[in-house]
Each structure stands twice: as C-alpha cells, then as structure tokens.
DOMAR-445061 format. One record per residue (C-alpha): x, y, z negated; residue number from 1; residue in three letters. Coordinates in steps of 0.25 Angstrom, whole numbers. Layout:
BEGIN
SEDO  x  y  z  num  residuo
SEDO  X  Y  Z  NUM  ala
...
REM end
This chain:
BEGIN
SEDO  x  y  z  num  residuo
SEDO  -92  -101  28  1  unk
SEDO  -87  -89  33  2  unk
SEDO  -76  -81  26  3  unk
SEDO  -81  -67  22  4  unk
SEDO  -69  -59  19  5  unk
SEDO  -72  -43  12  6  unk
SEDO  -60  -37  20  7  unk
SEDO  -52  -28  10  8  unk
SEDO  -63  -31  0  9  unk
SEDO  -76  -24  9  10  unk
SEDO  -70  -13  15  11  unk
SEDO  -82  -8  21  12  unk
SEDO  -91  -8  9  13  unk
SEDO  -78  -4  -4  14  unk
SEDO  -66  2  -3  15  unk
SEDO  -55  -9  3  16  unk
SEDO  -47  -18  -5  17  unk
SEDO  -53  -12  -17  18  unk
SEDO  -57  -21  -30  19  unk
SEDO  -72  -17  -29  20  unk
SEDO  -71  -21  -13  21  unk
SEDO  -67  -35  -16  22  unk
SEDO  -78  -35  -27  23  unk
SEDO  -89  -32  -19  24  unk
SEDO  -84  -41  -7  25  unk
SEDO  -85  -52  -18  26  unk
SEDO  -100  -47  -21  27  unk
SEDO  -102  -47  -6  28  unk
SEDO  -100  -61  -7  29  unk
SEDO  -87  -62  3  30  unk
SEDO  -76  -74  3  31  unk
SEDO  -66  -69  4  32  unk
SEDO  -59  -54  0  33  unk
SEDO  -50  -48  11  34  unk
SEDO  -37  -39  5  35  unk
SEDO  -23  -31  10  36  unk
SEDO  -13  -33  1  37  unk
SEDO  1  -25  -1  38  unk
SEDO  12  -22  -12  39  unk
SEDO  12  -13  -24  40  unk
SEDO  25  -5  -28  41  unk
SEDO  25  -15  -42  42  unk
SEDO  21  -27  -33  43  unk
SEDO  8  -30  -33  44  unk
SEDO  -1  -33  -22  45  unk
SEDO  -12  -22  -20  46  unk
SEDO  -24  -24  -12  47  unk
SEDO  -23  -14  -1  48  unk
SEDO  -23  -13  14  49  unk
SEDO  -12  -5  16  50  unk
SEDO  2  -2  8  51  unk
SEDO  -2  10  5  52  unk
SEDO  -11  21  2  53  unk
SEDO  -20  22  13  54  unk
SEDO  -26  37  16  55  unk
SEDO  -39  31  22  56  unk
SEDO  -44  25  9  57  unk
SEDO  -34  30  -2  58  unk
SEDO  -33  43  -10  59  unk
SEDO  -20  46  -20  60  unk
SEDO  -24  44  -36  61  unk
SEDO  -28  58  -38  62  unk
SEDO  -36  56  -25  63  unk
SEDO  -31  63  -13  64  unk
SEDO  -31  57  1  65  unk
SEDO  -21  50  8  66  unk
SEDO  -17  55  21  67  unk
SEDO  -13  45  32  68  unk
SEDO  2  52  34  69  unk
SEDO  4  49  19  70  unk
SEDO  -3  36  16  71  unk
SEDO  9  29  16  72  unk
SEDO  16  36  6  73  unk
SEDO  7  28  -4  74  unk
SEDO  13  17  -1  75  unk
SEDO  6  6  -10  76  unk
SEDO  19  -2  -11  77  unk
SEDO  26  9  -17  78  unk
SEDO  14  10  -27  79  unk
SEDO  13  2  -40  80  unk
SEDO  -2  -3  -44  81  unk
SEDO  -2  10  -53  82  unk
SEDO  -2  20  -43  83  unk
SEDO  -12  12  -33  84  unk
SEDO  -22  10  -43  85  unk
SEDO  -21  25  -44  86  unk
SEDO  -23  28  -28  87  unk
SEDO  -40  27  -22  88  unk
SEDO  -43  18  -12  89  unk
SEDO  -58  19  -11  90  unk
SEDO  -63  33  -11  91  unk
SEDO  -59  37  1  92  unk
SEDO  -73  35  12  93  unk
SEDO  -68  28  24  94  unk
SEDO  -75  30  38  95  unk
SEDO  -75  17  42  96  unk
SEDO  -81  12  30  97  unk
SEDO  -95  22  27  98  unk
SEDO  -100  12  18  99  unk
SEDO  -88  9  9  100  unk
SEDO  -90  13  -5  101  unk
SEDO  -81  24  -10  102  unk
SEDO  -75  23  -24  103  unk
SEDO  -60  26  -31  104  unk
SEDO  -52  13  -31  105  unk
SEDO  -38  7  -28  106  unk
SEDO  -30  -3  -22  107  unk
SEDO  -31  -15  -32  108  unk
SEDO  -20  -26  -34  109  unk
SEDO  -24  -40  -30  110  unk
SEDO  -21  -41  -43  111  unk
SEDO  -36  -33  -48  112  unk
SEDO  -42  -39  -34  113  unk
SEDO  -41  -52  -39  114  unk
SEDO  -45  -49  -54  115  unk
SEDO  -58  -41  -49  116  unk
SEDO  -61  -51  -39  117  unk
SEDO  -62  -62  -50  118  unk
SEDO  -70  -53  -60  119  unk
SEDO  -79  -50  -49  120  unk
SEDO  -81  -65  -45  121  unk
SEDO  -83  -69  -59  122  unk
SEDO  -95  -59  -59  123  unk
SEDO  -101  -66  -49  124  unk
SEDO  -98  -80  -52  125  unk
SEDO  -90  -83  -39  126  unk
SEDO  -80  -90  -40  127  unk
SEDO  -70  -85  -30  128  unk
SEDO  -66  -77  -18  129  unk
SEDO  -56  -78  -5  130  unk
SEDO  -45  -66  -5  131  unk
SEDO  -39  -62  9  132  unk
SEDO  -26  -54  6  133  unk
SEDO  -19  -49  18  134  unk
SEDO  -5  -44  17  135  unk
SEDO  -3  -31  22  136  unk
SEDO  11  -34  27  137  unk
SEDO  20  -25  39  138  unk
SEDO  33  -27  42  139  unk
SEDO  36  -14  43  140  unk
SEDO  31  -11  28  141  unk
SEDO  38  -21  22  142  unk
SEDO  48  -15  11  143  unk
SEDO  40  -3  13  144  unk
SEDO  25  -4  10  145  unk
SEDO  25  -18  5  146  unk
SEDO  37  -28  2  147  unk
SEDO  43  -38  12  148  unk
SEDO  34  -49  19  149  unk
SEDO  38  -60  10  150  unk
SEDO  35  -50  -4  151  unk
SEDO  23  -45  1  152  unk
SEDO  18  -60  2  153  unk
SEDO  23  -66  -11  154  unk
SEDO  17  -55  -18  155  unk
SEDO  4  -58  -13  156  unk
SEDO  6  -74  -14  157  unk
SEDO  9  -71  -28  158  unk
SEDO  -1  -63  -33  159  unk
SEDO  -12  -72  -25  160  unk
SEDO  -7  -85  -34  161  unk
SEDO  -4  -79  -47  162  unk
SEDO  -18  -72  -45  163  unk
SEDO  -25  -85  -42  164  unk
SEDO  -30  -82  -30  165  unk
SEDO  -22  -89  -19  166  unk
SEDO  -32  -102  -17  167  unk
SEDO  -43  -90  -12  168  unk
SEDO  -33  -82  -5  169  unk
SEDO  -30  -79  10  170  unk
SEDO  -17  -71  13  171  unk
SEDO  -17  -64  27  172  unk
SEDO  -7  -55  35  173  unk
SEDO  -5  -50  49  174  unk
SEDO  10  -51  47  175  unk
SEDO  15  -65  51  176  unk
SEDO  28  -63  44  177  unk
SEDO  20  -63  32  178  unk
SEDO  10  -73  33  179  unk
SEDO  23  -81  38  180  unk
SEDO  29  -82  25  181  unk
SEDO  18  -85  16  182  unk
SEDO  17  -96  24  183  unk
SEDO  28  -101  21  184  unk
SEDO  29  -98  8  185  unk
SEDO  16  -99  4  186  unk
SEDO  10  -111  11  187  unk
SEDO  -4  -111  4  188  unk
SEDO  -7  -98  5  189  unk
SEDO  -17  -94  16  190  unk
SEDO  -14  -87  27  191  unk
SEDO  -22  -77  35  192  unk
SEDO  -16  -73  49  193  unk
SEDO  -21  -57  52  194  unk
SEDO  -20  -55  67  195  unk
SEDO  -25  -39  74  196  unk
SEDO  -20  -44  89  197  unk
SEDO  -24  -52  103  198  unk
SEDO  -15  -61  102  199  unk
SEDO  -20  -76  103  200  unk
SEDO  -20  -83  91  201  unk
SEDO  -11  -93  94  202  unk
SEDO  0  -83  97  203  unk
SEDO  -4  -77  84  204  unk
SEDO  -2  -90  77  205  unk
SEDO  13  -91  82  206  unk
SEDO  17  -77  80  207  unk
SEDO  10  -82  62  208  unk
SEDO  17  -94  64  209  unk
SEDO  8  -105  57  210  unk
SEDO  -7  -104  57  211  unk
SEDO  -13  -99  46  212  unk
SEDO  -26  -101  38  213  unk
SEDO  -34  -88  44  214  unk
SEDO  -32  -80  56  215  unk
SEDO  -37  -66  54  216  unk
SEDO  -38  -59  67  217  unk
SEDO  -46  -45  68  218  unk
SEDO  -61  -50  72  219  unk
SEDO  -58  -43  87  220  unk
SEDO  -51  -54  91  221  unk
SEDO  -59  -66  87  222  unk
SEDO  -67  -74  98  223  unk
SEDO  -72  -87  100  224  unk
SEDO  -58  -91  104  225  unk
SEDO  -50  -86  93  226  unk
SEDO  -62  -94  82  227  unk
SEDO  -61  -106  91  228  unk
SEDO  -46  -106  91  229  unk
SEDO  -45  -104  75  230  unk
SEDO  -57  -114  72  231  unk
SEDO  -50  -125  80  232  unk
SEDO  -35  -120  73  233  unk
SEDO  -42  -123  58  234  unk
SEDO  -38  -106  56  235  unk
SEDO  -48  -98  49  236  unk
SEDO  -52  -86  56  237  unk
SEDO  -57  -73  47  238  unk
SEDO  -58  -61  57  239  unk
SEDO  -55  -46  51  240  unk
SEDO  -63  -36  50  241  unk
SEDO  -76  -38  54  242  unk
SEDO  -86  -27  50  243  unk
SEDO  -98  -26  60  244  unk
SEDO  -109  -33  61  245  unk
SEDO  -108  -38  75  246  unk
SEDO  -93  -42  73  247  unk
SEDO  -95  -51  58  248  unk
SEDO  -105  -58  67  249  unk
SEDO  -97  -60  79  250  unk
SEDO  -86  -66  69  251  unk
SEDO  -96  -73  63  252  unk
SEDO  -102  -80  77  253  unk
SEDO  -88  -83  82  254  unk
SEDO  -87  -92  68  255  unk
SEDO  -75  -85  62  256  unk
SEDO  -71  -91  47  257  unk
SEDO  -71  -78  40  258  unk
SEDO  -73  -62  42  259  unk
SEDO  -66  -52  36  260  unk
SEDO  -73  -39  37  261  unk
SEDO  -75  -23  27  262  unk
SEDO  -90  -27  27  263  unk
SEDO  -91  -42  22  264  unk
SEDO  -105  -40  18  265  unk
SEDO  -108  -39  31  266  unk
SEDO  -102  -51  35  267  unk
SEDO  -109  -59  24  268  unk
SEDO  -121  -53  28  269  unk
SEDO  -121  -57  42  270  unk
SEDO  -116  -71  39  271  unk
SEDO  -126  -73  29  272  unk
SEDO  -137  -71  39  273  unk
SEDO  -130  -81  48  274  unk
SEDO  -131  -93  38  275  unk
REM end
C-alpha cells in the first residue's frame, strides 16, 4: 500500500498549510497529511513553512504585500496567534501553482489543524489519518526565529501527545542535531530523516547517527540502488516532492513505500489505475 502524503496539505490545488488544504486532501482520500511546523511568540506551534511571514504567499492584515527585503521582519516567533490569525496567506496567486484556489486565510496552530481534521473525518465516517510534521529547524535561527533545538522539540512532542495524535504521527527534519535528541528522549516517537544532497546513504546514516524509521530524500536522488539498499535496511522510503505525471510514475515503478507530492490527486489517480 502506498503512502500517499498531501505535501503542506495540497499545495498545488489550496493554499499551503492551510485548514481547508488538509481538509480537501482528507477528501482526496490521501494517508497521510505532510506539514512545517515553528514557534509562536506565546509558544504554541503554528503550521507554517517558514518562521515568518513570507512575501510570496503572505499579505499584512489590512492586506498589503510583503516585499522579500522585509519578510523577515514578520517574524512569526515574535508574533503571538493573535496577530498571525490576522496576516493572509492564501490570497496571493503564485506562479508555480495556476491551479491553486485563491481565498483569505491564515497560518492555523496544530492546535485547529487537528480539531478540523477530526470534524472533517467524522463527516466522512473515517476513522483516521497519518500527520507528517517537519520541524523547521536552523542553527543559525535558533534564539532568533524559533527557540533552541531541544525547546523547539519538546514543544512539538508535547502538543502531539496531549492532542492525541502521537500513535498517527511522523516527526521529520533535515537537522540531525534535532532528530538526535528526540531520539534520545523520545524513543517511541517516529523519526523521519530529510536528506537534499549526493551523499551515499550510508555516510548519511553516520553523519544522523542511528537509523531512522523513514528516509526522505528529494525524488532526484532515488534509484534502484537507493530502494534496494532501504528495502534490504527494513527503512521506509517516502521520496519529496513529486508532482509530474512521468515522475509519480517513475517513483511508483522503482517501488518506493510512500510519495509526497503538492498534487496528491494526481498520485492517487495514477496508482489507482495500476491496481
């Protein structure tokens, strides 16, 4: 069965990380819900994929654009839910995406994401879905756009349990510092390794440390080689992010475990016909 994942809901088809993304990749049928996660000024983890306001989906509450030189200076971590709530992140049209509806919405908390994907779920009589939640984690932003390593984790850990989702949940990172120390504190939580580089995956391996439950490497670098090497491993292997037609059906020919891609329809559409 393979693991359909709605990258940042459906980014091709709703704004990204959005409440009525997630909602229509849950009636698109997908397993799994891919999603960015950082830290409010009051501490509570909002669904976006960067730490800030950025000028290529965002306009300021009273809706003027966000230019690239001062996207930074809406810095989400220095912004309590309030505030967020208040900025637009699904107005703007996006190139890359012609076909992505345009409506006025924010940048929910995990929190509502979670809230709306059990209403939703309850309408259609399904009893649950898969969350993917990636930290969005720097070294170089830590005190600055979101809170040390170690915070940043236990804020996400915490939420995920006290909101009853951790059974369902995936936790993945690029930053092995991170996924390090969940580790190690938190043994039974699922761990996605993020890779973007040509290193071989064993040296990747000894850079993490420990082998995780998922490796996530951009869809470029998988071969028959790297499926063979994770399939003989026991490793999941859930490529990122794999929109064309040509591409979703290369993944799915090489046997990967999962997809994560801005068009999950697509994905299920091809798969389907497969079966």
């Amino acid at each position: 069965m393979l693991d359909i994942q709605g990258h940042r809901g459906c980014r091709g088809l709703f704004p990204e990380n959005s409440i009525v993304g997630f909602e229509k990749a849950i009636e698109l049928n997908v397993t799994t819900l891919e999603m960015d996660a950082v830290v409010s000024k009051d501490g509570r983890i909002i669904i976006s994929h960067e730490p800030y306001m950025s000028h290529e989906i965002c306009f300021t509450s009273d809706g003027r654009p966000i230019s690239e030189k001062d996207q930074k200076k809406h810095n989400i971590y220095q912004l309590n839910y309030e505030q967020i709530r208040k900025y637009d992140s699904g107005s703007k049209y996006i190139d890359r995406f012609p076909d992505q509806e345009k409506l006025r919405t924010h940048k929910p908390s995990l929190k509502d994401v979670v809230i709306a994907v059990n209403s939703k779920l309850a309408s259609l009589d399904r009893k649950s879905i898969n969350y993917n939640i990636e930290i969005k984690r720097r070294t170089e932003w830590d005190n600055t756009f979101h809170p040390p390593y170690q915070e940043f984790a236990d804020l996400l850990i915490k939420e995920v349990i006290e909101l009853g989702i951790l059974a369902v949940t995936t936790v993945q990172c690029f930053d092995t510092e991170t996924l390090r120390y969940i580790k190690r504190k938190y043994p039974s939580v699922r761990l996605v390794f993020l890779v973007d580089n040509k290193h071989s995956t064993a040296y990747n391996f000894s850079q993490l440390g420990f082998i995780p439950t998922i490796y996530s490497p951009n869809y470029l670098l998988v071969n028959e080689e790297l499926v063979h090497y994770c399939k003989k491993s026991g490793i999941l292997l859930i490529p990122w992010t794999v929109n064309e037609d040509k591409d979703i059906l290369n993944m799915i020919s090489l046997g990967v475990d999962g997809i994560i891609s801005d068009y999950p329809d697509r994905v299920i559409k091809l798969y389907s016909e497969l079966q």
